[in-house]
mmJSON file of the N, C-alpha and C atoms, coordinates in Angstrom:
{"data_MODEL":{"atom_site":{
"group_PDB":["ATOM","ATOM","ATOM","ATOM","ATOM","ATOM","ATOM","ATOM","ATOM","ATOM","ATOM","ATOM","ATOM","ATOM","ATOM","ATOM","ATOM","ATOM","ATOM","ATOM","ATOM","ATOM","ATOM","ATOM","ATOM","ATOM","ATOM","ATOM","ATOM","ATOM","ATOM","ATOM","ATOM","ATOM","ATOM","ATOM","ATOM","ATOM","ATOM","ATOM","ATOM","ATOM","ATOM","ATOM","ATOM","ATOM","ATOM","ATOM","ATOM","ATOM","ATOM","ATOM","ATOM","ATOM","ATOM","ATOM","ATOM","ATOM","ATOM","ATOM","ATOM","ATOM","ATOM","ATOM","ATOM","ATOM","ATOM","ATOM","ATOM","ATOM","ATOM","ATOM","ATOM","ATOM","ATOM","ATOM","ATOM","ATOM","ATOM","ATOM","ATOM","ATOM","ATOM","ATOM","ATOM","ATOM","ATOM","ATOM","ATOM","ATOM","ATOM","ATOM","ATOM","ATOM","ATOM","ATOM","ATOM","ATOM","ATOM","ATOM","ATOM","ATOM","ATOM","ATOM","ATOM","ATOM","ATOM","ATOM","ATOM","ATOM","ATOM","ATOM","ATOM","ATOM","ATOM","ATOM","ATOM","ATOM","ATOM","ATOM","ATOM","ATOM","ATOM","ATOM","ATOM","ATOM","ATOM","ATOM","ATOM","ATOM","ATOM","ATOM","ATOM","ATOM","ATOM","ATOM","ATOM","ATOM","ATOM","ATOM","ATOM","ATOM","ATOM","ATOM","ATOM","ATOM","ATOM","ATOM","ATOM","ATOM","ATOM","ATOM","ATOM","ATOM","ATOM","ATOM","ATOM","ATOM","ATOM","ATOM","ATOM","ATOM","ATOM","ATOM","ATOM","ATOM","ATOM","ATOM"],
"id":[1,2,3,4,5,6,7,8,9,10,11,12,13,14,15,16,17,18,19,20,21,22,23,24,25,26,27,28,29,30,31,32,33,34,35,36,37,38,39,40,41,42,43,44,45,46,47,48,49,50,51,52,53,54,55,56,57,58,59,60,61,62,63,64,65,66,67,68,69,70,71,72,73,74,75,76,77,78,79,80,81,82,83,84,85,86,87,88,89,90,91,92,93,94,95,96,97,98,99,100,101,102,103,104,105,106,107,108,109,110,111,112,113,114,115,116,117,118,119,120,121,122,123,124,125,126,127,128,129,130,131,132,133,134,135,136,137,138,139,140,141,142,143,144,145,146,147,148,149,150,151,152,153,154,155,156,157,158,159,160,161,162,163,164,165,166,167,168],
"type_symbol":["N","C","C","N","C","C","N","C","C","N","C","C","N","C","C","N","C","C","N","C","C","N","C","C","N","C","C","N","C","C","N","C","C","N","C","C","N","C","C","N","C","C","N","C","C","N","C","C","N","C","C","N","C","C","N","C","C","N","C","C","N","C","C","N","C","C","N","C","C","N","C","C","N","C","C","N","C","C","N","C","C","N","C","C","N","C","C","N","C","C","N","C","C","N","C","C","N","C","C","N","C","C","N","C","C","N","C","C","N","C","C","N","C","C","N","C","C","N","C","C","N","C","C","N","C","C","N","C","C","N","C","C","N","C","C","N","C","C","N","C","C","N","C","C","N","C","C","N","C","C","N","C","C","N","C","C","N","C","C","N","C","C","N","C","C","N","C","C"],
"label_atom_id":["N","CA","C","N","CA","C","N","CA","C","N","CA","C","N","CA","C","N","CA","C","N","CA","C","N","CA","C","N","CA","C","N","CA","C","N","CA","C","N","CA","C","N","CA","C","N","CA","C","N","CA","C","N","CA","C","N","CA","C","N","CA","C","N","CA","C","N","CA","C","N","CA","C","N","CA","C","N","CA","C","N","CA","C","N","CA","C","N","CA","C","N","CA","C","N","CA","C","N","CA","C","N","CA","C","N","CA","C","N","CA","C","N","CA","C","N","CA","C","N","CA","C","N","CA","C","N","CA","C","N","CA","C","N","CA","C","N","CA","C","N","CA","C","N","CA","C","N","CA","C","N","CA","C","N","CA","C","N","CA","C","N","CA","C","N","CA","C","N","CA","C","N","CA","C","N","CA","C","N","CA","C","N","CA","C","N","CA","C","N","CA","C","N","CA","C"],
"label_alt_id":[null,null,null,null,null,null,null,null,null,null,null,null,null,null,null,null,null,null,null,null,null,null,null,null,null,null,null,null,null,null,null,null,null,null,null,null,null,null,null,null,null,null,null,null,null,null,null,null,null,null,null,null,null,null,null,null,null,null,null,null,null,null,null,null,null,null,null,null,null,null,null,null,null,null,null,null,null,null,null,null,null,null,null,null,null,null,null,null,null,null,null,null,null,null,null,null,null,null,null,null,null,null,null,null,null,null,null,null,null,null,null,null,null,null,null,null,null,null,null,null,null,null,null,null,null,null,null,null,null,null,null,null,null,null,null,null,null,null,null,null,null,null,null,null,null,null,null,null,null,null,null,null,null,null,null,null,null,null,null,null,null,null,null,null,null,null,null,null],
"label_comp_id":["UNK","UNK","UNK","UNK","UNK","UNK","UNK","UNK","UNK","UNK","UNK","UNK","UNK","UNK","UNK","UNK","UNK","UNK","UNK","UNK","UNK","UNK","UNK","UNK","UNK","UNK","UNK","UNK","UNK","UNK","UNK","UNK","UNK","UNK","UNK","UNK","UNK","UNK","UNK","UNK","UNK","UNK","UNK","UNK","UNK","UNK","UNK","UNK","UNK","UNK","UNK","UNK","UNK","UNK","UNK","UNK","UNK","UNK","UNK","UNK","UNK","UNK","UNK","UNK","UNK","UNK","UNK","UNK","UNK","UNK","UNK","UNK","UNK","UNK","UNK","UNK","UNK","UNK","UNK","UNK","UNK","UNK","UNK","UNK","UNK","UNK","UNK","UNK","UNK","UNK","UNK","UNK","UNK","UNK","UNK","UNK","UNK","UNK","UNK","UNK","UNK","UNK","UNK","UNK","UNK","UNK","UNK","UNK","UNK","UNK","UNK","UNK","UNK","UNK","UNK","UNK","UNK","UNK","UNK","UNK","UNK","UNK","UNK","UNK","UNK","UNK","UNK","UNK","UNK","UNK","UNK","UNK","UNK","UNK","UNK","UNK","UNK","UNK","UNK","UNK","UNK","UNK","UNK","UNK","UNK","UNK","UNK","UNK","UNK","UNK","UNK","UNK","UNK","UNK","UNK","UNK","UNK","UNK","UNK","UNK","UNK","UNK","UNK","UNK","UNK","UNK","UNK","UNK"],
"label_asym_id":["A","A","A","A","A","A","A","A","A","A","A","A","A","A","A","A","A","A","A","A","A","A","A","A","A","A","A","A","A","A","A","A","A","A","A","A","A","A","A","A","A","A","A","A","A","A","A","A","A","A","A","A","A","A","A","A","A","A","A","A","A","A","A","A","A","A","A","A","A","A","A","A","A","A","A","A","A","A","A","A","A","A","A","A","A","A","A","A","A","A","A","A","A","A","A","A","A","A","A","A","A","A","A","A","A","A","A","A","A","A","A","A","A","A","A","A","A","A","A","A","A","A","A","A","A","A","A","A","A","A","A","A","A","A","A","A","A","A","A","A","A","A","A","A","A","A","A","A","A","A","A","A","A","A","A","A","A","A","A","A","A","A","A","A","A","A","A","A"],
"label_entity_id":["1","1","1","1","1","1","1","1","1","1","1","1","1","1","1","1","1","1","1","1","1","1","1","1","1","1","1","1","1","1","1","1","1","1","1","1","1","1","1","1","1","1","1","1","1","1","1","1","1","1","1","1","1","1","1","1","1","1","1","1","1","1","1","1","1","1","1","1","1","1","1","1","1","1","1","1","1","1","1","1","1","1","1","1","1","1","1","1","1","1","1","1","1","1","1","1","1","1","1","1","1","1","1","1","1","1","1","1","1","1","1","1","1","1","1","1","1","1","1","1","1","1","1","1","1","1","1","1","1","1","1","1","1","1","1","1","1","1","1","1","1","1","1","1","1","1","1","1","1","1","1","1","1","1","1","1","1","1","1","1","1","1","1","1","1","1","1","1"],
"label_seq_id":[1,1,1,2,2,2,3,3,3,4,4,4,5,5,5,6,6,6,7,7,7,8,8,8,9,9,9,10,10,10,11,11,11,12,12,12,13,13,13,14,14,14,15,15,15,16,16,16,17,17,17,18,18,18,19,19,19,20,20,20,21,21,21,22,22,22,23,23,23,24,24,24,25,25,25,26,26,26,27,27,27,28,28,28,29,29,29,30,30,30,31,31,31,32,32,32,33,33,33,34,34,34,35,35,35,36,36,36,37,37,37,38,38,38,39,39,39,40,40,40,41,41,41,42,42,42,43,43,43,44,44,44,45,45,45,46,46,46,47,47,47,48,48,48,49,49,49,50,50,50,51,51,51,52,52,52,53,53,53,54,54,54,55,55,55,56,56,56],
"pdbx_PDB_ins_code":[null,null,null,null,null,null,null,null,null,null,null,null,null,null,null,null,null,null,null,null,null,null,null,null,null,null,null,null,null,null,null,null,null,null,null,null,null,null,null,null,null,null,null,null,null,null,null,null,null,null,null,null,null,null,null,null,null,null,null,null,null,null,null,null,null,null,null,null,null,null,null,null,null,null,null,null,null,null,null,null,null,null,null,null,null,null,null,null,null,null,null,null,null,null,null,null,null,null,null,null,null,null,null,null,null,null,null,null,null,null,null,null,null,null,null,null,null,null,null,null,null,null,null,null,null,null,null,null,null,null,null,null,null,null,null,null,null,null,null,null,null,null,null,null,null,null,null,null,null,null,null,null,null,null,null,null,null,null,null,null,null,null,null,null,null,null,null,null],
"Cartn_x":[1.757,2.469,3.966,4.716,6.229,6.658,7.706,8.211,8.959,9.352,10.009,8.881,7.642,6.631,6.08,6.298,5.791,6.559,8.093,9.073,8.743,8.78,8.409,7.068,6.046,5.316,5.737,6.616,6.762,7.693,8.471,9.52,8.493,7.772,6.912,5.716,5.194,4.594,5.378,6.424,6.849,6.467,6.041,4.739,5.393,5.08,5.811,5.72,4.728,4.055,4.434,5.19,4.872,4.382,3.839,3.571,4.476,4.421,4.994,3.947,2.891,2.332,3.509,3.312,4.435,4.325,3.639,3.195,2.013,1.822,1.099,-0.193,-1.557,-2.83,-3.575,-4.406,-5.46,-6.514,-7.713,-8.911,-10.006,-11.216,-11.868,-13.292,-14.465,-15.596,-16.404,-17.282,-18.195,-19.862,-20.452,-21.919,-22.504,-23.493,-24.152,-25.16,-25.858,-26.548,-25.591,-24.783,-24.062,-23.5,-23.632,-22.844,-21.071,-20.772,-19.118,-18.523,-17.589,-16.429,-16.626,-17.171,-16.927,-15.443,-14.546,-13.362,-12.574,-11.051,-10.408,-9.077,-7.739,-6.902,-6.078,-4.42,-3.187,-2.854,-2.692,-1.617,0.152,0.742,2.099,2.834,3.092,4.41,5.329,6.529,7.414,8.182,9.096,10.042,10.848,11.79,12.617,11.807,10.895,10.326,10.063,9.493,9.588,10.755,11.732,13.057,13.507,13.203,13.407,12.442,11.458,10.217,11.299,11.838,12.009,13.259,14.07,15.16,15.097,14.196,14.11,13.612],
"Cartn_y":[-7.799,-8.096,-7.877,-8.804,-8.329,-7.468,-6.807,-5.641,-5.773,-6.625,-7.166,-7.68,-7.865,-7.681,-5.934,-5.669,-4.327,-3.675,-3.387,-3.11,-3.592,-4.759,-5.161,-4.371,-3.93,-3.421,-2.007,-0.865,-0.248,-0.094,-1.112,-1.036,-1.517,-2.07,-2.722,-1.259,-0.681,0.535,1.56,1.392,2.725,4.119,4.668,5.879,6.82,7.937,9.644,10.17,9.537,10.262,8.827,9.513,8.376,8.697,8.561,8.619,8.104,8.122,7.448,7.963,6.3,6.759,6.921,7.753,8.034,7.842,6.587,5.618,4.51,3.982,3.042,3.39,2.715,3.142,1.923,2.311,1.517,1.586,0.345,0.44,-0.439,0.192,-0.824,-0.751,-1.417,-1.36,-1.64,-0.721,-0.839,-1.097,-1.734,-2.478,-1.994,-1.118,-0.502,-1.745,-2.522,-3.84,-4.096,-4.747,-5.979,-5.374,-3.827,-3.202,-3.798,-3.656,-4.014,-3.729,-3.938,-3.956,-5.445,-5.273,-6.583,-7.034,-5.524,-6.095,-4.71,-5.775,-4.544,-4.878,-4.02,-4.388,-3.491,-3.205,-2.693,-2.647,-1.328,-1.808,-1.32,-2.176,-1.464,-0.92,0.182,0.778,1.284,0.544,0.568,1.642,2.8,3.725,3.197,1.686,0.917,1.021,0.295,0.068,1.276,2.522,3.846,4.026,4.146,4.494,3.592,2.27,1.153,1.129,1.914,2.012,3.338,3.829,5.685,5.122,4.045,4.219,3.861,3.292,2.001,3.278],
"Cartn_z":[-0.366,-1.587,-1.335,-2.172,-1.994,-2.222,-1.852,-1.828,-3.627,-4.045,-5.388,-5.878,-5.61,-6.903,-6.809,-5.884,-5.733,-7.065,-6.776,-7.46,-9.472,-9.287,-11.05,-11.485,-10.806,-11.417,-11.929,-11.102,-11.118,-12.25,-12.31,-14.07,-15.23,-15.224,-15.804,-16.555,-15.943,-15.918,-16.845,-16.555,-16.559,-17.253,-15.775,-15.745,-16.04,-16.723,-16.549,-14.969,-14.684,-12.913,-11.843,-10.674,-9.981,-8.598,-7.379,-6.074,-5.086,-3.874,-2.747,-1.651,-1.315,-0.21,0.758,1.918,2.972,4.217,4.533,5.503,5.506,6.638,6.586,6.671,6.568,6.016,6.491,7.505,8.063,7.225,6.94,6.014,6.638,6.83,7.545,7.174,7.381,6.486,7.792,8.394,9.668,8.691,9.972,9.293,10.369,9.823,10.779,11.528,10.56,10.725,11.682,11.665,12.437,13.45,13.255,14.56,15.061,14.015,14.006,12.642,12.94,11.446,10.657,9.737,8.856,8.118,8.005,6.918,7.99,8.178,8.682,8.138,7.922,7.531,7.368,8.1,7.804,6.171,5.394,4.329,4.872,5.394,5.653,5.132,5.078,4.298,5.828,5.503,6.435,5.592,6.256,5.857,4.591,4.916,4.454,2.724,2.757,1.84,0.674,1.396,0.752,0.024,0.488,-0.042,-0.814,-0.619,-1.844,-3.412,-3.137,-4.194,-4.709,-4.157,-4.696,-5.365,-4.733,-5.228,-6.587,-7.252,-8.456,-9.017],
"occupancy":[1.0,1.0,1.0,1.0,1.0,1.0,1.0,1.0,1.0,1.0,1.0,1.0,1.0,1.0,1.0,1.0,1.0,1.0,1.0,1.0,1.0,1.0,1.0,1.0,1.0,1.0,1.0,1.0,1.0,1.0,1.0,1.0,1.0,1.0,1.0,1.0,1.0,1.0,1.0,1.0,1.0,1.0,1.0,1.0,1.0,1.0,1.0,1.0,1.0,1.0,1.0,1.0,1.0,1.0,1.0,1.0,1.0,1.0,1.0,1.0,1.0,1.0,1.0,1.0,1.0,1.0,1.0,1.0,1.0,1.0,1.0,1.0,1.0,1.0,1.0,1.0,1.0,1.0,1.0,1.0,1.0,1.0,1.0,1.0,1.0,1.0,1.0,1.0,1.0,1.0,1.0,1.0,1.0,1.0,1.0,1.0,1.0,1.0,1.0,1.0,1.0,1.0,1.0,1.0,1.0,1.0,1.0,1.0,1.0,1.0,1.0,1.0,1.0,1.0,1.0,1.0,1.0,1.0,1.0,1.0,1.0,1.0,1.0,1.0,1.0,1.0,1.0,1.0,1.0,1.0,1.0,1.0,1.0,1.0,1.0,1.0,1.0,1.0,1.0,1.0,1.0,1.0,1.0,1.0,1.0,1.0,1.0,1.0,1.0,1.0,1.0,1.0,1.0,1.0,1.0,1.0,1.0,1.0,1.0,1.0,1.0,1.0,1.0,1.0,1.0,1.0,1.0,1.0],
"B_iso_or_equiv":[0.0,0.0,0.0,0.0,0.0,0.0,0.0,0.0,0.0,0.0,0.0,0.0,0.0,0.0,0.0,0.0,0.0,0.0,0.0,0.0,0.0,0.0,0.0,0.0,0.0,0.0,0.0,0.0,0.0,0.0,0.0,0.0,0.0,0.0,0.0,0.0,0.0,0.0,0.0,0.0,0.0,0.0,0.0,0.0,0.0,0.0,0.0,0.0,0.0,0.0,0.0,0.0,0.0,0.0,0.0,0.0,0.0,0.0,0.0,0.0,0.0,0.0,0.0,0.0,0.0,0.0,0.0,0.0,0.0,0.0,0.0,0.0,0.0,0.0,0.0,0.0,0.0,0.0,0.0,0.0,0.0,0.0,0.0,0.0,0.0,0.0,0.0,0.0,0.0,0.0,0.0,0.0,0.0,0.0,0.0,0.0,0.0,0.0,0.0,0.0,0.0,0.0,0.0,0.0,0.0,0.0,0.0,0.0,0.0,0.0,0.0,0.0,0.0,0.0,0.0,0.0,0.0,0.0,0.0,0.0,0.0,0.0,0.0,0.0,0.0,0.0,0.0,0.0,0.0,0.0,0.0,0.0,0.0,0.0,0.0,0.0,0.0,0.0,0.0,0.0,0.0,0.0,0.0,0.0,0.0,0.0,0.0,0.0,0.0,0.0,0.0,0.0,0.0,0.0,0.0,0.0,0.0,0.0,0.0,0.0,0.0,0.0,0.0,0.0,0.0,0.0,0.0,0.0],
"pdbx_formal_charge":[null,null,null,null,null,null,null,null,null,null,null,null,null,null,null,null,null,null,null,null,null,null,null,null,null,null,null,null,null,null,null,null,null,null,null,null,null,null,null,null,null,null,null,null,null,null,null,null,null,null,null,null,null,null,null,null,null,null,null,null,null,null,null,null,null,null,null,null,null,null,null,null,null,null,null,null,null,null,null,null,null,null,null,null,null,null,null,null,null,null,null,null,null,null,null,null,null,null,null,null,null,null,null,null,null,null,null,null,null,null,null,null,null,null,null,null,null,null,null,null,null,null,null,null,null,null,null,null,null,null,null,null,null,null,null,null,null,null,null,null,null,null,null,null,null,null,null,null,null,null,null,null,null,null,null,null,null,null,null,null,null,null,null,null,null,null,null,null],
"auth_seq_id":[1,1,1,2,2,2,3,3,3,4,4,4,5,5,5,6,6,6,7,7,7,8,8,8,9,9,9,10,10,10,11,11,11,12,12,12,13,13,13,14,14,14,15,15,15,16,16,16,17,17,17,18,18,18,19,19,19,20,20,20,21,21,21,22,22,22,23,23,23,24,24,24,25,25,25,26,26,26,27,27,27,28,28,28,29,29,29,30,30,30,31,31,31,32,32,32,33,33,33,34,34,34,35,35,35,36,36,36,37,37,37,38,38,38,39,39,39,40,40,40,41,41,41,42,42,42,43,43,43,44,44,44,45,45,45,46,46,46,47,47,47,48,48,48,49,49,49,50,50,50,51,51,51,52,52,52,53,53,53,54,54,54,55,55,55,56,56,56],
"auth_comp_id":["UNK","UNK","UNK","UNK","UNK","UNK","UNK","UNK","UNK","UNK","UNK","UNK","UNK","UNK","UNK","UNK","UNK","UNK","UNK","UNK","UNK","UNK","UNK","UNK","UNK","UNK","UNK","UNK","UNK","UNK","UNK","UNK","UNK","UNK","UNK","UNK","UNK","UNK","UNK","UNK","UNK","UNK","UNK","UNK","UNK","UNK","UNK","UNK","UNK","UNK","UNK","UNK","UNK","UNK","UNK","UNK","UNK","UNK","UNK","UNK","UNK","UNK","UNK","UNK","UNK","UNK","UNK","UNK","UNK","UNK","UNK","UNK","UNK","UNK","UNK","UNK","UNK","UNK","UNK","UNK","UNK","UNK","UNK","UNK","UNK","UNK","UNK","UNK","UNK","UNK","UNK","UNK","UNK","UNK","UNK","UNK","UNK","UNK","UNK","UNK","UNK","UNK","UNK","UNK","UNK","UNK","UNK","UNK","UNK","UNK","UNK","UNK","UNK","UNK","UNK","UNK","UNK","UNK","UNK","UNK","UNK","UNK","UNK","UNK","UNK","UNK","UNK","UNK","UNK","UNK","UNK","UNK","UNK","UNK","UNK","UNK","UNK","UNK","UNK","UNK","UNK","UNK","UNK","UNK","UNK","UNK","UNK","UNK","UNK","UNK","UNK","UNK","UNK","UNK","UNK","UNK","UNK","UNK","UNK","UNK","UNK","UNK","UNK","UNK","UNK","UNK","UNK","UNK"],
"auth_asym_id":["A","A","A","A","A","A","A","A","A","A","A","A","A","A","A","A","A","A","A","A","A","A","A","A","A","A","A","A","A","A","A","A","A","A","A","A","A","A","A","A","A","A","A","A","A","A","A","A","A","A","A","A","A","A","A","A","A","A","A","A","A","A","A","A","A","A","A","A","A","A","A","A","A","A","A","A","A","A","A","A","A","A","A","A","A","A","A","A","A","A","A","A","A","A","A","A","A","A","A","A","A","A","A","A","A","A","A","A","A","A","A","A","A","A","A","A","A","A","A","A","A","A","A","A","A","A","A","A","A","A","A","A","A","A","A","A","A","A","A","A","A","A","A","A","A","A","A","A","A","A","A","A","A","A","A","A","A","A","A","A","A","A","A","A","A","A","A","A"],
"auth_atom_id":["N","CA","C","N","CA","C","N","CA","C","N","CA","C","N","CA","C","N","CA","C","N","CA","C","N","CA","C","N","CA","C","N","CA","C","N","CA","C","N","CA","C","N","CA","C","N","CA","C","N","CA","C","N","CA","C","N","CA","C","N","CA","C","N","CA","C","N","CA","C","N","CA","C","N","CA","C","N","CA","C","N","CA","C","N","CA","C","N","CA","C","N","CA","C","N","CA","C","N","CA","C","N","CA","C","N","CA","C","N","CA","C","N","CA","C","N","CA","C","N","CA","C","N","CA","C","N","CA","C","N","CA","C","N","CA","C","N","CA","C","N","CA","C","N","CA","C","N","CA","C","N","CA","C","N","CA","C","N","CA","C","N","CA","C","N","CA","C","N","CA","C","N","CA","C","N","CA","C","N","CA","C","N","CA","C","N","CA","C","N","CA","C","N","CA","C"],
"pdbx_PDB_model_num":[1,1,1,1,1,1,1,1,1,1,1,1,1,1,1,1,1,1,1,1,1,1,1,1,1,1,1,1,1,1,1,1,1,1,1,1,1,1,1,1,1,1,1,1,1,1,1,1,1,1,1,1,1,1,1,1,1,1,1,1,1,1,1,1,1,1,1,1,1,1,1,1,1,1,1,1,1,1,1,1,1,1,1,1,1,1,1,1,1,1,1,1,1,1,1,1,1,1,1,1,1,1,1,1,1,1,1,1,1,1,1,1,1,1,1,1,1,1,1,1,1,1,1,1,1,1,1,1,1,1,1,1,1,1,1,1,1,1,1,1,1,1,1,1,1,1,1,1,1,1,1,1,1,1,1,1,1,1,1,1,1,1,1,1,1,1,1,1]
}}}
Protein backbone atom coordinates (compact mmCIF):
# COMPACT_ATOMS: atom_id res chain seq x y z
CA UNK A 1 0.00 0.00 0.00
CA UNK A 2 1.13 3.59 -0.45
CA UNK A 3 2.89 5.21 1.88
CA UNK A 4 0.11 8.40 1.28
CA UNK A 5 -2.74 5.99 1.53
CA UNK A 6 -1.08 4.61 4.47
CA UNK A 7 -0.86 8.26 5.83
CA UNK A 8 -4.83 9.25 4.96
CA UNK A 9 -5.91 6.53 7.00
CA UNK A 10 -4.11 7.59 9.81
CA UNK A 11 -5.75 11.36 9.65
CA UNK A 12 -8.82 9.79 8.78
CA UNK A 13 -8.91 7.61 12.13
CA UNK A 14 -7.88 9.84 14.19
CA UNK A 15 -7.11 7.47 17.16
CA UNK A 16 -6.24 8.63 20.89
CA UNK A 17 -3.65 5.49 20.60
CA UNK A 18 -1.35 5.07 17.89
CA UNK A 19 1.55 2.24 17.13
CA UNK A 20 4.66 2.18 14.93
CA UNK A 21 5.54 -1.28 13.79
CA UNK A 22 9.53 -0.75 13.91
CA UNK A 23 10.48 -2.85 10.99
CA UNK A 24 9.79 -5.11 8.42
CA UNK A 25 7.71 -8.43 9.04
CA UNK A 26 7.90 -11.61 7.14
CA UNK A 27 4.40 -13.84 7.02
CA UNK A 28 4.12 -17.12 5.65
CA UNK A 29 1.52 -20.03 5.78
CA UNK A 30 3.34 -23.74 5.61
CA UNK A 31 1.00 -26.90 4.49
CA UNK A 32 1.95 -29.62 6.16
CA UNK A 33 -0.08 -31.64 3.21
CA UNK A 34 1.78 -30.03 0.45
CA UNK A 35 4.94 -29.92 2.38
CA UNK A 36 5.76 -26.28 1.42
CA UNK A 37 4.67 -22.77 1.96
CA UNK A 38 1.46 -22.03 0.24
CA UNK A 39 1.40 -18.00 0.93
CA UNK A 40 4.60 -16.13 1.64
CA UNK A 41 5.10 -12.47 1.80
CA UNK A 42 7.37 -9.28 2.99
CA UNK A 43 5.28 -6.43 4.69
CA UNK A 44 8.05 -3.63 4.30
CA UNK A 45 8.51 -1.05 6.61
CA UNK A 46 11.52 0.78 5.52
CA UNK A 47 13.04 3.28 8.46
CA UNK A 48 12.06 6.32 5.95
CA UNK A 49 8.61 5.37 6.09
CA UNK A 50 8.50 5.01 10.07
CA UNK A 51 9.43 8.47 10.60
CA UNK A 52 7.03 9.67 7.90
CA UNK A 53 3.95 7.73 9.68
CA UNK A 54 5.34 9.42 13.16
CA UNK A 55 5.75 12.56 11.62
CA UNK A 56 1.88 13.05 10.53
Amino acid sequence: MPLAKRIAYLRALKSDIDALNMGSMNYATYSSARKSFVFHTVFANPFEEIVECWRR
